[in-house]
ZAFIPA-615339 format. One record per atom (N, C-alpha, C): atom name; residue in three letters; residue number from 1; x, y, z. Coordinates in steps of 0.001 Angstrom, whole numbers, plus 500000, padded with zeros to 6 digits. Example, Ala and Ser with C-alpha at 12.3 -4.5 7.8 and 13.67 -1.06 7.14 Angstrom:
BEGIN
ATOM  at  aa  i  u  v  w
ATOM  N  ALA  1  513190  494310  507800
ATOM  CA  ALA  1  512300  495500  507800
ATOM  C  ALA  1  513200  496700  507800
ATOM  N  SER  2  512850  497750  507080
ATOM  CA  SER  2  513670  498940  507140
ATOM  C  SER  2  512900  500030  507870
# end
This chain:
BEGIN
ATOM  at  aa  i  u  v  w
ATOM  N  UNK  1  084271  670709  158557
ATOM  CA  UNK  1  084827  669568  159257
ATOM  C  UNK  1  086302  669852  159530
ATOM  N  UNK  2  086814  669466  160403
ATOM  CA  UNK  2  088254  669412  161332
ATOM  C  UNK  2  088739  668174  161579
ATOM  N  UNK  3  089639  667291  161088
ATOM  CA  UNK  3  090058  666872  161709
ATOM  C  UNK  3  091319  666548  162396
ATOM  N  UNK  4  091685  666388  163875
ATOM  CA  UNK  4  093294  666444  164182
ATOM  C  UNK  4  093256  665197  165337
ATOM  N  UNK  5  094431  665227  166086
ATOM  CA  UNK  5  094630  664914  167064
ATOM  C  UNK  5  094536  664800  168471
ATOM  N  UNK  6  094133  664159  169233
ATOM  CA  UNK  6  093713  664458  170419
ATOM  C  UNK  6  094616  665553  171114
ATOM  N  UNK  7  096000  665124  171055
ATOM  CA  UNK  7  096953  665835  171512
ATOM  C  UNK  7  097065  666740  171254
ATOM  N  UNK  8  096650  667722  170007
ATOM  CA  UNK  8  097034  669207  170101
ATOM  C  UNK  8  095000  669654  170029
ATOM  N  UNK  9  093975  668983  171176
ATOM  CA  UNK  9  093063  669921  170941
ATOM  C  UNK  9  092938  670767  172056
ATOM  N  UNK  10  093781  671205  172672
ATOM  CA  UNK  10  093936  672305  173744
ATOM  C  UNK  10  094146  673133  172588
ATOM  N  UNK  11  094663  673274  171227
ATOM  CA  UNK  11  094754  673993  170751
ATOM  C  UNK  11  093528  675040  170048
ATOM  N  UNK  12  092643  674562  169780
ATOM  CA  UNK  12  090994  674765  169594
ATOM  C  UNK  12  090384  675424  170901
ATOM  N  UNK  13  090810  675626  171969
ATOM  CA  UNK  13  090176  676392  172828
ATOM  C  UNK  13  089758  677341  172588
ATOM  N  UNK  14  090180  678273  171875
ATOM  CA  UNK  14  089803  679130  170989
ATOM  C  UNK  14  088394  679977  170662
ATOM  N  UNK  15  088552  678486  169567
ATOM  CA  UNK  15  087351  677779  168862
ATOM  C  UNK  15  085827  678164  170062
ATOM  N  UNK  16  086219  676872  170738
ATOM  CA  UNK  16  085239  676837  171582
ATOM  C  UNK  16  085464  676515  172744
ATOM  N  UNK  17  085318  677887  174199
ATOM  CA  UNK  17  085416  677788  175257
ATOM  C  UNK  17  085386  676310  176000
ATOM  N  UNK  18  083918  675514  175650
ATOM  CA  UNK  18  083633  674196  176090
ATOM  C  UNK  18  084893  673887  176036
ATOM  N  UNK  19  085848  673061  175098
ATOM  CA  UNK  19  086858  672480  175203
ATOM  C  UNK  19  087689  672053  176499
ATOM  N  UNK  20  088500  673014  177097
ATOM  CA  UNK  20  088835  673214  177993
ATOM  C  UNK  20  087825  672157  178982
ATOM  N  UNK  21  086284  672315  179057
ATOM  CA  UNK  21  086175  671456  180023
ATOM  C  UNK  21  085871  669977  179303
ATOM  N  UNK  22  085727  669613  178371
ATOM  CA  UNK  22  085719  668272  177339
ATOM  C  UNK  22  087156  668170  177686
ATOM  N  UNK  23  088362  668464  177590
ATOM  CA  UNK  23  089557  667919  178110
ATOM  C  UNK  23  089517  667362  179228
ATOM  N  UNK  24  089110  667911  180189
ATOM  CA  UNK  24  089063  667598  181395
ATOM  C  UNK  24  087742  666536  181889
ATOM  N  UNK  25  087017  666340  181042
ATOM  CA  UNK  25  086008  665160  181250
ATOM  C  UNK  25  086953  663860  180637
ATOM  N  UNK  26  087708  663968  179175
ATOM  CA  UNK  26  088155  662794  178731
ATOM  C  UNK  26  089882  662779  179437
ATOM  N  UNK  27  090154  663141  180371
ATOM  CA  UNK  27  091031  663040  181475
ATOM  C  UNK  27  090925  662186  182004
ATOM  N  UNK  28  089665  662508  182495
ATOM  CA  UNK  28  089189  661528  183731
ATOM  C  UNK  28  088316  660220  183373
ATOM  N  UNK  29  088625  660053  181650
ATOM  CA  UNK  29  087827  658653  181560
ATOM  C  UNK  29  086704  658708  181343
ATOM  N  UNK  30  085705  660007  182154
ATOM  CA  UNK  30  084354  659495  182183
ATOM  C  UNK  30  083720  658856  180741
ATOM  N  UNK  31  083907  659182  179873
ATOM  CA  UNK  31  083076  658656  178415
ATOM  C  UNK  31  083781  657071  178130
ATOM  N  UNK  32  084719  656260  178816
ATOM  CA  UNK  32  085500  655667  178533
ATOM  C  UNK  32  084415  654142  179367
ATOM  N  UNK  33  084282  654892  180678
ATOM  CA  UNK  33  083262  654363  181336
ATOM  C  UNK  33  081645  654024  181570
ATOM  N  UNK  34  081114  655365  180926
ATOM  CA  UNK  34  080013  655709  180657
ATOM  C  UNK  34  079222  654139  179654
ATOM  N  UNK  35  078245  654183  180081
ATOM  CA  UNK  35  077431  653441  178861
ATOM  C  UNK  35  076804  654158  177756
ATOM  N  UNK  36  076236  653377  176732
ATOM  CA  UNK  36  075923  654348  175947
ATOM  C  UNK  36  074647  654554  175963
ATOM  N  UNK  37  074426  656572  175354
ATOM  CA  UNK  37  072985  657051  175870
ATOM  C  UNK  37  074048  658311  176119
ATOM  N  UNK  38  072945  659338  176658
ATOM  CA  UNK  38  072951  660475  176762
ATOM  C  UNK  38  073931  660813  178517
ATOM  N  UNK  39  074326  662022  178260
ATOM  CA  UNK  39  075060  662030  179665
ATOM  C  UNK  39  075382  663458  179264
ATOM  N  UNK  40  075168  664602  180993
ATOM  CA  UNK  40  075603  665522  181214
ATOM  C  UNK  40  076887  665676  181851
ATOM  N  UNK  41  077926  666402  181810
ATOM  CA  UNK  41  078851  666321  182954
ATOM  C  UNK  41  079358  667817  183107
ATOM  N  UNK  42  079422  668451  184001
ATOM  CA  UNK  42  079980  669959  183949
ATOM  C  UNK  42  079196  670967  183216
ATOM  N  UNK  43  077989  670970  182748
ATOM  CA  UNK  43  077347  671657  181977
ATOM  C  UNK  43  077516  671017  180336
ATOM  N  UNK  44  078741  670145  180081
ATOM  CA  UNK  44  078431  669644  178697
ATOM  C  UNK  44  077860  668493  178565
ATOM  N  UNK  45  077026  668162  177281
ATOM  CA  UNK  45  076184  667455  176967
ATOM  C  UNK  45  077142  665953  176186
ATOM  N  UNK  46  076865  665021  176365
ATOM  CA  UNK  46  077530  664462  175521
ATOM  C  UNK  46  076893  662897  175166
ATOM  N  UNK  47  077146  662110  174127
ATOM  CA  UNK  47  076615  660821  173963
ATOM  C  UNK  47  077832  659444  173681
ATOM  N  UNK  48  077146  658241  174275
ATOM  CA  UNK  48  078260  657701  173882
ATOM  C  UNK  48  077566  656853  173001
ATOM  N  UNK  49  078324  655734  171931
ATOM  CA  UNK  49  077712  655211  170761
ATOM  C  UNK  49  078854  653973  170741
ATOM  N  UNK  50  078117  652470  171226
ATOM  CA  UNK  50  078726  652042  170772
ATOM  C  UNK  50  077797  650928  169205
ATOM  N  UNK  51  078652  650360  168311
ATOM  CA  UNK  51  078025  649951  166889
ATOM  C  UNK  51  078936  649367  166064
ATOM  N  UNK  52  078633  648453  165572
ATOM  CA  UNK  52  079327  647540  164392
ATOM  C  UNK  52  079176  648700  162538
ATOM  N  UNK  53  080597  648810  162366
ATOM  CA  UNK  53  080883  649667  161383
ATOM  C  UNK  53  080208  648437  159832
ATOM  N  UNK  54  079796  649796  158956
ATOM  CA  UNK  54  078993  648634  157994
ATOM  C  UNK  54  079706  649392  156581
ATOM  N  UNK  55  079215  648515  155334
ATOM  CA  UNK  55  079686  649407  153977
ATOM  C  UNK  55  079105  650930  153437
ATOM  N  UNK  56  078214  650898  154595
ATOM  CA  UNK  56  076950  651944  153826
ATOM  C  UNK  56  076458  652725  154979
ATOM  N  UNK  57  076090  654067  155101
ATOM  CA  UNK  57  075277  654069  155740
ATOM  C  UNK  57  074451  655508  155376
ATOM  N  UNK  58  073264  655868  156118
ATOM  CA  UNK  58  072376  657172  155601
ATOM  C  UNK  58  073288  658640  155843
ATOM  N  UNK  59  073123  659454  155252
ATOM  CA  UNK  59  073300  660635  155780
ATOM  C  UNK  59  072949  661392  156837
ATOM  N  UNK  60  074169  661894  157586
ATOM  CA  UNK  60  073261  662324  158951
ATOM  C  UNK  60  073680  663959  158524
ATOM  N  UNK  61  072746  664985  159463
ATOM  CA  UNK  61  073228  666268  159237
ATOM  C  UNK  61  073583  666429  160644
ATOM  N  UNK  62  074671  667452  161119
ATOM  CA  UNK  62  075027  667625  162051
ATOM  C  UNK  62  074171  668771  163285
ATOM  N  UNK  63  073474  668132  164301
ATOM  CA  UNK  63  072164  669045  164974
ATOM  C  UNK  63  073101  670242  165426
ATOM  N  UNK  64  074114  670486  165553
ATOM  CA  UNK  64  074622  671566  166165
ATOM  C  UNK  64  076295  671311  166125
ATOM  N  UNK  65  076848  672188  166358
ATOM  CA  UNK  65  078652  672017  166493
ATOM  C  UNK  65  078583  670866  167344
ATOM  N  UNK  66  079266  669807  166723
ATOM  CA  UNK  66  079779  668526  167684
ATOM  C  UNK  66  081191  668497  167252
ATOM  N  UNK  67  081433  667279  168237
ATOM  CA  UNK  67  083338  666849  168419
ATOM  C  UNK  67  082820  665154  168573
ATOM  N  UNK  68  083156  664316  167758
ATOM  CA  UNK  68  083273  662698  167110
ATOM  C  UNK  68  084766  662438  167966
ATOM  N  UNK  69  084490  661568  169159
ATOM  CA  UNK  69  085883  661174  169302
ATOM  C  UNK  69  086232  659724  169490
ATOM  N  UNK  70  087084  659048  169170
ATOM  CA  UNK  70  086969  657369  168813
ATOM  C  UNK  70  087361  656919  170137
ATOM  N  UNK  71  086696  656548  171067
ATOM  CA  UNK  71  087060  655803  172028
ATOM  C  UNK  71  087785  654140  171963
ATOM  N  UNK  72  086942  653437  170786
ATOM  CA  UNK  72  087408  652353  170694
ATOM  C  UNK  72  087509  651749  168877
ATOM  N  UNK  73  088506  651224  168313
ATOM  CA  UNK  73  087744  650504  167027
ATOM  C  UNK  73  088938  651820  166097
ATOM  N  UNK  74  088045  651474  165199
ATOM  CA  UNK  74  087949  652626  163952
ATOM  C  UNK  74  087163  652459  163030
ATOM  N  UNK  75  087035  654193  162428
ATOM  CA  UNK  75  085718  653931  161022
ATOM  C  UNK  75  085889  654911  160036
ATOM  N  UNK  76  085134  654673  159172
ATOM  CA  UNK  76  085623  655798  158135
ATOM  C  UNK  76  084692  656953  158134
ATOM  N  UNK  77  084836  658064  157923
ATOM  CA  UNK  77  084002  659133  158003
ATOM  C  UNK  77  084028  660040  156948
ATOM  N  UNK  78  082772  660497  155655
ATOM  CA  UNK  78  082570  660968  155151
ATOM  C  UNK  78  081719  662617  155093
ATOM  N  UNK  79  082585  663485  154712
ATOM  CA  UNK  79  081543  665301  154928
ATOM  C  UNK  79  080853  664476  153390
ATOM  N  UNK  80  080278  664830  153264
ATOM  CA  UNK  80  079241  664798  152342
ATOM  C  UNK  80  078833  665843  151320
ATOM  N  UNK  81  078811  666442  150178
ATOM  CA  UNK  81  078367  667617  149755
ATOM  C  UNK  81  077446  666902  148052
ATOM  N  UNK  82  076347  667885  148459
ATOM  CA  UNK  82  075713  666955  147666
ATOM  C  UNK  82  075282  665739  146935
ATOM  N  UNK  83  075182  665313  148543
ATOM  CA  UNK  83  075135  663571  148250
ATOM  C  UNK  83  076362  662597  147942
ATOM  N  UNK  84  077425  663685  147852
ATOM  CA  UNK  84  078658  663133  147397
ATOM  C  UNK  84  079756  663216  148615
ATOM  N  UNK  85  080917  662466  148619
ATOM  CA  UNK  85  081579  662930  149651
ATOM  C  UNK  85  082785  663304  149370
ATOM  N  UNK  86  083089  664827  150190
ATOM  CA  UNK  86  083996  665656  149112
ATOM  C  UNK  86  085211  665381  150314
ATOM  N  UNK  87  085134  664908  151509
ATOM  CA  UNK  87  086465  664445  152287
ATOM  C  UNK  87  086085  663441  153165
ATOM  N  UNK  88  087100  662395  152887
ATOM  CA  UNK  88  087167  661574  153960
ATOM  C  UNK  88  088160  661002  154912
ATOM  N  UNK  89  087792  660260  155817
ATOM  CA  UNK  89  088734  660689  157196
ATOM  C  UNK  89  088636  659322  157892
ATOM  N  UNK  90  089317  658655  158251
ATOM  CA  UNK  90  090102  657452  159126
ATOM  C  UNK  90  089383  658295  160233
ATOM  N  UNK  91  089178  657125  160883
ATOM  CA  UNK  91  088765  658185  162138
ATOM  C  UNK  91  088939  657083  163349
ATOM  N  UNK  92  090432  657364  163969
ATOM  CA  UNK  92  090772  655903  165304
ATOM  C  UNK  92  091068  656662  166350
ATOM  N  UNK  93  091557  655748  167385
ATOM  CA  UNK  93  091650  655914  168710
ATOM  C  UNK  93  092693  657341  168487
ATOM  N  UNK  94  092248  658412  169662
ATOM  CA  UNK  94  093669  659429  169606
ATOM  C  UNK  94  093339  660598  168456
ATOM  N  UNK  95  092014  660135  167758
ATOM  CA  UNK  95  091686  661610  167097
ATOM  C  UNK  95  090158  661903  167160
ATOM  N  UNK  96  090308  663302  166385
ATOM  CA  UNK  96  088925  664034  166928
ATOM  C  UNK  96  088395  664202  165544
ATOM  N  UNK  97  087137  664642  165448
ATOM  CA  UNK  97  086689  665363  163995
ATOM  C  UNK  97  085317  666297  164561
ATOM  N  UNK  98  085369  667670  164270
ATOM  CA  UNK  98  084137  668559  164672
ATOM  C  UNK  98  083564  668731  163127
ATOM  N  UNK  99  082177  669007  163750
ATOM  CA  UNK  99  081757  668836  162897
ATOM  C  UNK  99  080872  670721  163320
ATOM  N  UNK  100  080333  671615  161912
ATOM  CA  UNK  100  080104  672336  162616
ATOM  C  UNK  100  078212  672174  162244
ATOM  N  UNK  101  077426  673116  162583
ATOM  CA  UNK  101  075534  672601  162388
ATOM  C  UNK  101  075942  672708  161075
ATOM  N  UNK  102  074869  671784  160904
ATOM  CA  UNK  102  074190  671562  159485
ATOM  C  UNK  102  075159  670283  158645
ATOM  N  UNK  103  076632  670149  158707
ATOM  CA  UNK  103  077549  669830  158342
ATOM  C  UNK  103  076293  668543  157730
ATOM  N  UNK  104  076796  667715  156252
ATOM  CA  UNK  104  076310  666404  156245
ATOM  C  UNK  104  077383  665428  155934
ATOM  N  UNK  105  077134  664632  156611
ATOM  CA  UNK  105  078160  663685  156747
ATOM  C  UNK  105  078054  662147  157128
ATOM  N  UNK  106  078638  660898  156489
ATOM  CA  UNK  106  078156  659739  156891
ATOM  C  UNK  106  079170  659099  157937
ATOM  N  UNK  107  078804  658069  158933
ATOM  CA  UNK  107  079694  658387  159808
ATOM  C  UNK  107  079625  656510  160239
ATOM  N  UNK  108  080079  655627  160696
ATOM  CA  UNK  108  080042  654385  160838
ATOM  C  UNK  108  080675  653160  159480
ATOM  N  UNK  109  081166  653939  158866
ATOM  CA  UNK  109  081945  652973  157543
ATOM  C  UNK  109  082651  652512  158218
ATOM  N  UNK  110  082805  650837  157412
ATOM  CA  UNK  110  083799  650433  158067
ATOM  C  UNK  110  084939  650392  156550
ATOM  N  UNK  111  086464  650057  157468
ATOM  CA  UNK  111  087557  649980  156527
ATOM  C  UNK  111  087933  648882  156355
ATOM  N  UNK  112  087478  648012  155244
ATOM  CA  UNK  112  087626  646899  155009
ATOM  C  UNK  112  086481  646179  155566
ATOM  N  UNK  113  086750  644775  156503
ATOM  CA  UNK  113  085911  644049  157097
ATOM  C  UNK  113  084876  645202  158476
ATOM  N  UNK  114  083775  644444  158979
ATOM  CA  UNK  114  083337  645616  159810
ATOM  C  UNK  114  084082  645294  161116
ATOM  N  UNK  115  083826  646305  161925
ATOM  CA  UNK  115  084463  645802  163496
ATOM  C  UNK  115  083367  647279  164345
ATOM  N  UNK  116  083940  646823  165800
ATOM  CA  UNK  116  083038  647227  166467
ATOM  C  UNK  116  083663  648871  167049
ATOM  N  UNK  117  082893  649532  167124
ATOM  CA  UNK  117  083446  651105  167430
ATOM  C  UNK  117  082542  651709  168668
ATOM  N  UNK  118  083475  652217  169490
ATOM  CA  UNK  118  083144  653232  170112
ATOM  C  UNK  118  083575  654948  170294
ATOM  N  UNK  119  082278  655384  170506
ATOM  CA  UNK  119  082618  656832  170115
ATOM  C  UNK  119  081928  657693  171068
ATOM  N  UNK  120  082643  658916  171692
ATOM  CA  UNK  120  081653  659915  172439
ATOM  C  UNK  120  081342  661178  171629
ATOM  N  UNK  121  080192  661552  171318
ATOM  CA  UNK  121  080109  662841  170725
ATOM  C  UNK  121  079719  663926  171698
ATOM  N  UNK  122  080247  664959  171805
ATOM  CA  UNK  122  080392  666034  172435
ATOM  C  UNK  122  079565  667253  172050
ATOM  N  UNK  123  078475  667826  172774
ATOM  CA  UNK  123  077818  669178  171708
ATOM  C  UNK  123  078854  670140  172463
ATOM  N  UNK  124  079037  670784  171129
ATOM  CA  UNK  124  079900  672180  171561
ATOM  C  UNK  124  079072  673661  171981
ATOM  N  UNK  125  079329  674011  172938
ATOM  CA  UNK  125  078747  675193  173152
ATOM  C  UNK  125  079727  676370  173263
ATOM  N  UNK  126  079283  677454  173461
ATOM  CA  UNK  126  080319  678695  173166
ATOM  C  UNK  126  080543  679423  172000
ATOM  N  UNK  127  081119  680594  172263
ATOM  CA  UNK  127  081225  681090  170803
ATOM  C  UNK  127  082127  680268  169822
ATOM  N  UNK  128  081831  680608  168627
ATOM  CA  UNK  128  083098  680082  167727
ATOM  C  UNK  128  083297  681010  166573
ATOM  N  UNK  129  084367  681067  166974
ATOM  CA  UNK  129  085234  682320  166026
ATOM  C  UNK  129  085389  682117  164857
# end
């Protein structure tokens, strides 16, 4: 797990070629606009999610390298390691968190009272170094 700032993820290009064009999709808003459900744009895949943050929630494993980015709200986000969670992460407007396959992690906590969140997840494609 990664997590930083929106502002320095030109720096991750690196990482993963995709980026570069995930900048340039959340440029232009599209996930901002989008409803939620599945959506292609430029060859990347991406989902949007919107959901009321709760105290609890299941473990998810990560289907492939993704990028969690908070469009709206905030929530708390747990990596998970053996059922346990060995980091956790604020996760609001203006930041990112990748996640890489397999990663497990719980993702929709809320901080404090619940509130409502939106989020686009991004599959990453490309090599990663």
């Amino acid at each position: 797990m990664l997590f930083d700032v929106l502002d320095k993820l030109e720096w991750y290009q690196k990482l993963y070629p995709s980026i570069e064009t995930i900048i340039d999709i959340m440029d232009r808003s599209l996930p901002y606009e989008d409803g939620d459900g599945s959506h292609c744009v430029d060859g990347i895949d991406y989902t949007v999610e919107t959901y009321v943050t709760k105290s609890d929630a299941p473990i998810q494993a990560a289907f492939s390298d993704c990028m969690h980015i908070i469009l709206e709200g905030e929530e708390v986000i747990a990596l998970e390691e053996e059922g346990n969670p060995s980091v956790v992460a604020m996760a609001t407007v203006g930041r990112f968190i990748l996640f890489s396959k397999g990663d497990q992690y719980k993702s929709a906590l809320q901080n404090g009272s619940p509130g409502t969140v939106k989020k686009v997840i991004f599959t990453l494609s490309g090599p990663r170094l």
